[in-house]
C-alpha positions in Angstrom: 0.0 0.0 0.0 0.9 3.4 -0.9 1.0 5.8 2.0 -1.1 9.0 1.6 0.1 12.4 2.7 -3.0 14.7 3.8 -2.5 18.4 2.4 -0.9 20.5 5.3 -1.8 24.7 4.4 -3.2 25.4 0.7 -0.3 27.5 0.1 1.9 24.9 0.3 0.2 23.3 -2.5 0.2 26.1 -5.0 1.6 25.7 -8.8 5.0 27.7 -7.8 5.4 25.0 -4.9 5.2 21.9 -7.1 7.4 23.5 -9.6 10.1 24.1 -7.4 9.5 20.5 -5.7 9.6 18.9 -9.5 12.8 21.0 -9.7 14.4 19.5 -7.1 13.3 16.0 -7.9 14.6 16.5 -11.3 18.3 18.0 -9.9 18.0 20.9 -11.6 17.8 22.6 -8.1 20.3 21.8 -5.2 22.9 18.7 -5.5 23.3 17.7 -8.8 24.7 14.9 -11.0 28.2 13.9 -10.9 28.0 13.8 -15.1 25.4 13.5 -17.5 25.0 10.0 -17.8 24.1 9.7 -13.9 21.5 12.8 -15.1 20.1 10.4 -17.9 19.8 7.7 -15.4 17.9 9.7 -13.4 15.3 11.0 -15.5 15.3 7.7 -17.9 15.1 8.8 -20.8 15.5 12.8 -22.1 13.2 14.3 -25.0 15.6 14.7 -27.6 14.1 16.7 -31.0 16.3 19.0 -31.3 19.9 17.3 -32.0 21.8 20.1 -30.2 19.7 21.6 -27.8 18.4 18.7 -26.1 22.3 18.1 -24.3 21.3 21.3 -22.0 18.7 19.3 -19.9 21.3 16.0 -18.7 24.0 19.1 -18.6 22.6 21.3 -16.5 21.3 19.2 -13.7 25.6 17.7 -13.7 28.3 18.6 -12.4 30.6 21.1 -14.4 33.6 18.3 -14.0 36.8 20.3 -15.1 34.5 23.1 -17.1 34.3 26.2 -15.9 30.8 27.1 -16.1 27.6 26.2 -14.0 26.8 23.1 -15.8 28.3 20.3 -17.8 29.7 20.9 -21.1 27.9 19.9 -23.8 31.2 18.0 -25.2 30.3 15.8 -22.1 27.0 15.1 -23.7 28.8 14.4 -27.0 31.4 12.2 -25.4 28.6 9.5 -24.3 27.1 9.6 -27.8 29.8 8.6 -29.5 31.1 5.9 -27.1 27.7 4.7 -27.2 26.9 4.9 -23.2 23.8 6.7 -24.5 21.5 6.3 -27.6 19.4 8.5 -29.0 16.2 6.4 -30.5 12.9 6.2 -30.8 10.8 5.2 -27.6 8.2 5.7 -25.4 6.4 8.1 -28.0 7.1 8.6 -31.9 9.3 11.1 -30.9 13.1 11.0 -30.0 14.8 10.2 -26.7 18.1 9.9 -25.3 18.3 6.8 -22.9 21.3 5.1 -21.3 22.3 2.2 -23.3 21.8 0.4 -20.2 17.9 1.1 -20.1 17.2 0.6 -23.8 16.0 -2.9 -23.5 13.5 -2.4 -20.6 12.1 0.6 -22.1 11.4 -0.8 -25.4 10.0 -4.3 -23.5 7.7 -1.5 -21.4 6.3 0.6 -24.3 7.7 -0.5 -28.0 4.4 -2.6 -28.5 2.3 0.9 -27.7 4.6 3.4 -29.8 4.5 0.9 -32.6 0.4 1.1 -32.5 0.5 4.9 -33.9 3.5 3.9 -36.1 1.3 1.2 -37.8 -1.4 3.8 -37.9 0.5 7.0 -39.4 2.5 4.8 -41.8 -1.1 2.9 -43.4 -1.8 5.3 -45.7 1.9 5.0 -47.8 1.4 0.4 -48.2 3.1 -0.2 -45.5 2.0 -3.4 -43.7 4.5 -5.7 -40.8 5.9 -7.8 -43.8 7.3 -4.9 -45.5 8.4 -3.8 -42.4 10.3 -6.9 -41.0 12.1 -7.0 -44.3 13.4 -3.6 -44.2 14.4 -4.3 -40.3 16.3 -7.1 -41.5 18.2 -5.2 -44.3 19.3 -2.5 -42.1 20.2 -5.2 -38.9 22.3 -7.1 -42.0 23.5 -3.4 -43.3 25.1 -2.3 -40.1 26.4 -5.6 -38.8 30.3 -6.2 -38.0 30.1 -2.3 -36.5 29.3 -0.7 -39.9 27.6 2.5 -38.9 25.4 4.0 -41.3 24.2 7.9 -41.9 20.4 8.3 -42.6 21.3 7.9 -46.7 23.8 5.8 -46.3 20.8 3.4 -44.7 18.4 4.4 -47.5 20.4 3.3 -50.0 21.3 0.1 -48.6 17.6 -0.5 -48.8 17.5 -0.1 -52.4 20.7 -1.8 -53.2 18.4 -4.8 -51.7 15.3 -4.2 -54.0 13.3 -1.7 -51.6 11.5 1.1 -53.9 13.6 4.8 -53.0 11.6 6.1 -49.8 10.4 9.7 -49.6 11.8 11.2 -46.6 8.5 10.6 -44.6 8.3 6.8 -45.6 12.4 6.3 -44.7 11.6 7.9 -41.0 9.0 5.2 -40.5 11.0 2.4 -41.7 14.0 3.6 -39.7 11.3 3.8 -36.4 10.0 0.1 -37.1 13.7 -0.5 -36.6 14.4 1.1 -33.6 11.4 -0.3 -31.9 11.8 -3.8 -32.9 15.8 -3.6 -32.0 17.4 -3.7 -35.1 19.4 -1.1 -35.1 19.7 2.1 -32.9 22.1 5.1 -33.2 25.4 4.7 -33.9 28.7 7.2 -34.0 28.1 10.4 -35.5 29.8 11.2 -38.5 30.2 15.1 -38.3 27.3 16.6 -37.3 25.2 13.4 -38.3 23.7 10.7 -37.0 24.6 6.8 -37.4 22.5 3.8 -37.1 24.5 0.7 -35.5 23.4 -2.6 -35.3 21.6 -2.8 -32.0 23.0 -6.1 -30.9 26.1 -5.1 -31.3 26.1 -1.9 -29.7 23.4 -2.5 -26.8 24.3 -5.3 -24.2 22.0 -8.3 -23.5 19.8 -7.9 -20.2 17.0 -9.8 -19.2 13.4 -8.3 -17.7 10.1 -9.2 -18.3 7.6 -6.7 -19.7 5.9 -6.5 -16.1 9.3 -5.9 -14.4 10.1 -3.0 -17.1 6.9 -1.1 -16.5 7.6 -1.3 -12.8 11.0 0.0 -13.2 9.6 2.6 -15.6 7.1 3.7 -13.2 9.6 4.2 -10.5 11.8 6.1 -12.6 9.2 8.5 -13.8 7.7 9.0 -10.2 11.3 9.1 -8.6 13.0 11.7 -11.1 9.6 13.8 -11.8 7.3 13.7 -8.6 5.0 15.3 -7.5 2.7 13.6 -10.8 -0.5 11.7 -11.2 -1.2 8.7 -13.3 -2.1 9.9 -16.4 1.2 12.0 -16.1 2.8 8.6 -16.4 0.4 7.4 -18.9 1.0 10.1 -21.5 4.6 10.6 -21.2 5.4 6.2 -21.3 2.6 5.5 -24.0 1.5 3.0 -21.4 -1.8 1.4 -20.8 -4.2 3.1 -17.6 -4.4 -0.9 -16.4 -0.4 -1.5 -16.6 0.6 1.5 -15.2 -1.8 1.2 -11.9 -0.2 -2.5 -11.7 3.0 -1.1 -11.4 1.7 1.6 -9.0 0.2 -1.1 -6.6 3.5 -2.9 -6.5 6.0 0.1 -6.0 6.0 1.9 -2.0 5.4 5.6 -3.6 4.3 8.2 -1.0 1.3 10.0 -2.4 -0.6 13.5 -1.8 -3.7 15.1 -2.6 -3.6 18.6 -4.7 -6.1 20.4 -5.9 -8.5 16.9 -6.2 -5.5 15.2 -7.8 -3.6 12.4 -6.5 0.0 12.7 -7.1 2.9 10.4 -6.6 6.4 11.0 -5.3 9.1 9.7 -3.9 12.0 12.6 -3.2 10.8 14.2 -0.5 9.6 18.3 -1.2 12.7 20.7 -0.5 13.3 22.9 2.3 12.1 26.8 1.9 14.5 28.9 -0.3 14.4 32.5 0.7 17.6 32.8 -2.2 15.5 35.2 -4.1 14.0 34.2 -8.0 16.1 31.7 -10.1 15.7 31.8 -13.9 16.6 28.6 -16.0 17.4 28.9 -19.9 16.3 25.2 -20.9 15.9 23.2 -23.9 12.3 23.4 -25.0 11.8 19.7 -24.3 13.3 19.9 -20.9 11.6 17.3 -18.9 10.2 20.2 -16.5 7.7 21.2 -19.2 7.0 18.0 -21.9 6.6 15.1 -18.6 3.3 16.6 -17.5 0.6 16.7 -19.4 -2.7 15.8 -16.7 -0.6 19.3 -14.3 0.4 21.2 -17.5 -1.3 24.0 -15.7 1.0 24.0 -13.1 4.0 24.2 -15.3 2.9 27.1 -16.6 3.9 30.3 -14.1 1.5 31.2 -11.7 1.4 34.8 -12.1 0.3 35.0 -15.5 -3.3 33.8 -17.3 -3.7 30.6 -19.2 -5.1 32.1 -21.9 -1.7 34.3 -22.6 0.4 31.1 -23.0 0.6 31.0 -27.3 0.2 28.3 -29.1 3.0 28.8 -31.3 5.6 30.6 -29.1 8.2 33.4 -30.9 11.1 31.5 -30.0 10.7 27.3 -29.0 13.5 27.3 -26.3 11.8 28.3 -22.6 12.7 30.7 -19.7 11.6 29.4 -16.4 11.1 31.3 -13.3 11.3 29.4 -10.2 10.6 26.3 -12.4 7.5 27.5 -14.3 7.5 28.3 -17.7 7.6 32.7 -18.1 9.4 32.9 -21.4 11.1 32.0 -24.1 14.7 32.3 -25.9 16.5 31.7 -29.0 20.3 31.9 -29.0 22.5 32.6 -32.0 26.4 31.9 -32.0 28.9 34.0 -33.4 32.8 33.8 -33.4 33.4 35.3 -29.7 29.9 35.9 -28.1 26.1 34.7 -27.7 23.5 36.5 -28.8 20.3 36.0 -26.7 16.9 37.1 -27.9 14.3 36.6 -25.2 10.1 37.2 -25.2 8.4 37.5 -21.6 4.9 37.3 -20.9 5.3 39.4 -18.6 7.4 42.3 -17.6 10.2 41.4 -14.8 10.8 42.8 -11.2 14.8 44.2 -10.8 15.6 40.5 -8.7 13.9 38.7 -11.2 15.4 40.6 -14.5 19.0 40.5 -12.6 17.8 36.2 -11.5 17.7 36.2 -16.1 20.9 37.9 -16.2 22.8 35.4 -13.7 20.8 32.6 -16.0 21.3 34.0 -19.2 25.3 34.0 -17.8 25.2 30.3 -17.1 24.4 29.7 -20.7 26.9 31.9 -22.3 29.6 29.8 -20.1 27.9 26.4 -21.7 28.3 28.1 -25.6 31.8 28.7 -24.3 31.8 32.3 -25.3 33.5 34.9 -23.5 30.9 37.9 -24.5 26.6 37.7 -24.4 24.5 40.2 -25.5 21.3 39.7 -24.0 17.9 41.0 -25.2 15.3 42.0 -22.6 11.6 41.9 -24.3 7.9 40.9 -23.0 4.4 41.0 -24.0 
């Protein structure tokens, strides 16, 4: 049984208090990582879209190591890409994720059946069907065997070479997803700034765990790295079923409380009141403190400003956070010797809070490795 935690004060419950709880469940408040594989481990598995900006969320909840900025490099990032300690892949969602090669196989026993369900869906309409499918998986697992590792038309034309009709760039992003999923191949050494597909075998060690045991260890991951969250939390970041995920729930000793007529989960205990003033966080905009809550997404967004201002389609996709909620958002362009920051508020700042995006915007300047920023101050 799961013990229950009755809600103390309401203020204690408020978005702003859950945000900087998540926060520090998450590591990117108080002691973090000693590198950003022990961050990956952490969290399970990190959004990854974006090919570059998506090394920010494991580097800024590590340890600088020999850097001298806030945060881990991003060359430390790099470093366990290429020696293949994580892979970028597809799981959980049809979307990409950075996992620890040590995880890989549990996750995909836990969700691969689920992700492939939409897979088999969006692909339909181009012929596709699980025949055509297991023969391209078999191409590409022959293709990159004896540790050939293949760029994204290097793979495509191995498929033809073996009598697949050319893929349009759509069709070739499914076929390489049936792959993933079904362990065929996953992400290799990057050639430049590309990707590589890699036999999985060959790259991701055996490991044993049945799908019940990998939805358990799933489940505690999510709730350990990301509590306070409720079940559908779970449900919509891991794909899973409502039925397998409150199995796992009923065999794992999570501490629970009631907010605002939702049950959340947890296991890290919340953190002790900070009276350091406002913290502002430039993060990726996939960090795991905005894209793992979907049921709360209200409390992600920052307190102080209304719902309905929150766009759609923000001016820049990269967020500012304020105490942990989303306030903002950034886009940063690289020149030879400094950063250029461009920044859109919803709202104007206080002088703590506007020197708090100062000290932040800092913090990334150090992670670009640029010795100059010019920051740009603008709000709705």
């Amino acid at each position: 049984m799961m013990p229950t935690r009755s809600a103390g004060n309401e203020t204690e419950h408020a978005a702003g208090y859950v945000a900087a709880w998540r926060a520090h469940a998450q590591r990117l408040r108080g002691p973090k990582w000693a590198s950003p594989l022990e961050a990956c481990a952490h969290l399970g598995a990190v959004q990854s879209q974006e090919v570059n900006s998506y090394k920010l969320t494991p580097a800024m909840r590590s340890e600088p190591g020999d850097g001298d900025g806030a945060f881990a490099p991003a060359g430390a990032v790099d470093a366990l890409v290429a020696d293949g300690e994580v892979i970028r892949t597809h799981v959980l969602r049809p979307t990409w994720h950075t996992v620890p090669v040590g995880d890989i196989r549990m996750m995909l026993s836990a969700t691969a059946d689920r992700v492939l369900m939409p897979l088999a869906s969006m692909s339909r309409g181009h012929g596709f069907d699980e025949a055509f499918f297991d023969r391209c998986d078999a191409i590409l697992a022959e293709a990159t065997a004896g540790g050939r590792h293949l760029t994204r038309e290097e793979a495509r034309a191995e498929l033809v070479e073996a009598g697949v009709s050319e893929p349009t760039n759509q069709q070739f992003t499914y076929i390489l997803m049936h792959a993933e999923l079904k362990a065929a191949i996953c992400s290799g050494v990057p050639k430049g700034r590309q990707q590589t597909y890699a036999n999985f075998d060959e790259r991701v060690p055996a490991s044993g765990m049945d799908k019940d045991e990998a939805v358990r260890e799933l489940a505690r991951r999510f709730f350990t790295s990301r509590g306070p969250a409720t079940l559908k939390d779970f449900t919509r970041w891991s794909s899973l079923k409502v039925a397998d995920a409150k199995a796992a729930l009923a065999d794992l000793d999570l501490k629970s409380v009631e907010m605002e007529g939702r049950t959340c989960y947890y296991e890290v205990d919340p953190p002790e009141s900070d009276e350091g003033g406002p913290v502002v966080d430039f993060v990726q905009g996939f960090d795991e403190m905005l894209c793992s809550y979907t049921d709360t997404k209200d409390w992600v967004m920052h307190h102080s400003v209304p719902t309905a201002m929150f766009p759609d389609r923000p001016r820049f996709n990269s967020a500012i956070l304020l105490d942990g909620q989303l306030i903002g958002h950034w886009k940063a362009t690289v020149k030879a010797h400094r950063v250029e920051i461009e920044t859109y508020r919803l709202r104007g700042f206080t002088a703590a809070e506007v020197a708090a995006m100062r000290r932040g915007a800092d913090r990334l300047r150090a992670w670009y490795e640029r010795d100059e920023m010019e920051l740009g101050l603008d709000h709705a």
